[in-house]
One Martini backbone bead per residue (centre of mass of N, CA, C, O) as a GRO file, in nm:
protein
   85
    1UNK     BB    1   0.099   0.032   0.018
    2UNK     BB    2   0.057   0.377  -0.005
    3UNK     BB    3   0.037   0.628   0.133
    4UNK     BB    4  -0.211   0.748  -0.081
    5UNK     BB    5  -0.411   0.524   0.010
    6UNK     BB    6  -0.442   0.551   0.328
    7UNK     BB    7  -0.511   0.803   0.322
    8UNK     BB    8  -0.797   0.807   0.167
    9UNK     BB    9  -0.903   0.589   0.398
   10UNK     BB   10  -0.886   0.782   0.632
   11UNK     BB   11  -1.093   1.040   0.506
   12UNK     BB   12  -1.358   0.861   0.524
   13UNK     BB   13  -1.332   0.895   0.811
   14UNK     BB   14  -1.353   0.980   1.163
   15UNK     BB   15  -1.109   1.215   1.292
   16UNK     BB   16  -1.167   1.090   1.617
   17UNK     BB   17  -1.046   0.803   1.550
   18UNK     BB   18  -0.900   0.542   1.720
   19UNK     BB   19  -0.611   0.387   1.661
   20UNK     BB   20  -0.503   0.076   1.552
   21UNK     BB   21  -0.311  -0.266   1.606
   22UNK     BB   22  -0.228  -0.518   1.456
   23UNK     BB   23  -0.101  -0.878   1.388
   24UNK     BB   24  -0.385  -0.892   1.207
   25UNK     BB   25  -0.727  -1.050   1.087
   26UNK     BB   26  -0.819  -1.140   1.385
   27UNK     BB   27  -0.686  -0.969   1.632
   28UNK     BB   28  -0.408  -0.995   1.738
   29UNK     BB   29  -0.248  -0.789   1.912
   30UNK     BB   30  -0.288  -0.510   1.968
   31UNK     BB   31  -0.296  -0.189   1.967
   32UNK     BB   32  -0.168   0.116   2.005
   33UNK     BB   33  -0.064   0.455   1.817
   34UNK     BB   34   0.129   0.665   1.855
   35UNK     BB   35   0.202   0.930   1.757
   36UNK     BB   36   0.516   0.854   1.701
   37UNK     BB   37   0.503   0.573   1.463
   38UNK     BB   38   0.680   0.670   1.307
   39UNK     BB   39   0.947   0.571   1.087
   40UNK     BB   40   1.206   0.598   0.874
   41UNK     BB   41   1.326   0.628   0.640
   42UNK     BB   42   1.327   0.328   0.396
   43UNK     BB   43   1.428   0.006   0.297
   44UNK     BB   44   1.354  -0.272   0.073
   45UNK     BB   45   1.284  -0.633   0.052
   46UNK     BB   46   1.124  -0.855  -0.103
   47UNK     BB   47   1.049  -1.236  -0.049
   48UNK     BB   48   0.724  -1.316  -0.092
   49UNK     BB   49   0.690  -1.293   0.288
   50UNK     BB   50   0.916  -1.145   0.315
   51UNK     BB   51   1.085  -0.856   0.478
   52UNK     BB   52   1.338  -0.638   0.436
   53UNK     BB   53   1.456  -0.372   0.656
   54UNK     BB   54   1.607  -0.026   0.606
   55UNK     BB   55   1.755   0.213   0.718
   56UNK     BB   56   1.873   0.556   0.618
   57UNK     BB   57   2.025   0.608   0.900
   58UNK     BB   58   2.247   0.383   0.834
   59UNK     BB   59   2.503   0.247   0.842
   60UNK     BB   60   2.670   0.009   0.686
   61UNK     BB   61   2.752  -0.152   0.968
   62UNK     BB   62   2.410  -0.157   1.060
   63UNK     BB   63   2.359  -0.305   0.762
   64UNK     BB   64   2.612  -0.500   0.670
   65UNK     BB   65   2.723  -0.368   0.448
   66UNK     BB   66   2.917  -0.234   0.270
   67UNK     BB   67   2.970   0.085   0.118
   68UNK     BB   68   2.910  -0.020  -0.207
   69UNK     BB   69   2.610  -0.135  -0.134
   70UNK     BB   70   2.468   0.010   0.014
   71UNK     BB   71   2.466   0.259  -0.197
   72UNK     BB   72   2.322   0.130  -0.388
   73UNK     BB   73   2.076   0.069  -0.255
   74UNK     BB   74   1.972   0.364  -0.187
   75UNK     BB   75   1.916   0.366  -0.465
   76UNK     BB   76   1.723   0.108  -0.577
   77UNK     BB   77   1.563   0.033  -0.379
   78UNK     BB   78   1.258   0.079  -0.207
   79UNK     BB   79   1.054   0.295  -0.053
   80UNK     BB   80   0.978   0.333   0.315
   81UNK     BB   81   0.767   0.311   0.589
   82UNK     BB   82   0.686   0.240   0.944
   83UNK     BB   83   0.498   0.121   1.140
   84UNK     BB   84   0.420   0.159   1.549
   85UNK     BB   85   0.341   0.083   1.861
   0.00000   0.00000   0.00000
């Protein structure tokens, strides 16, 4: 799902509904959502049901590869941002 896509599903709703975060579709382990629930923008990659995600403000060894691998990927991943309760 992209930004523009959750935003306009969150704009049908009634503006001081509060969020929660399930960790399924059968709503298992709900919780609440801090104000300050984004995370940086990230890289990630799937593979499948897999998804690896790396902070772009994470140094070459904080994300394990060296430092040519690393400016690669942050060229070329595609970006995205994690919520969290």
């Amino acid at each position: 799902m992209k930004v523009k896509d959750l935003i306009k599903q969150l704009l049908e709703l009634d503006h001081e509904l509060e969020i929660f975060m399930s960790s399924d579709a059968e709503g298992n382990r709900i919780q609440s959502i801090p104000e300050n629930c984004l995370s940086e923008i990230s890289i990630y990659r799937k593979d499948g049901r897999e998804i690896d995600i790396w902070s772009l403000n994470w140094t070459a060894d904080e994300a394990c590869f060296n430092e040519e691998r690393w400016e690669e990927m942050k060229k070329t991943y595609p970006k995205g941002v994690v919520l969290y309760p």
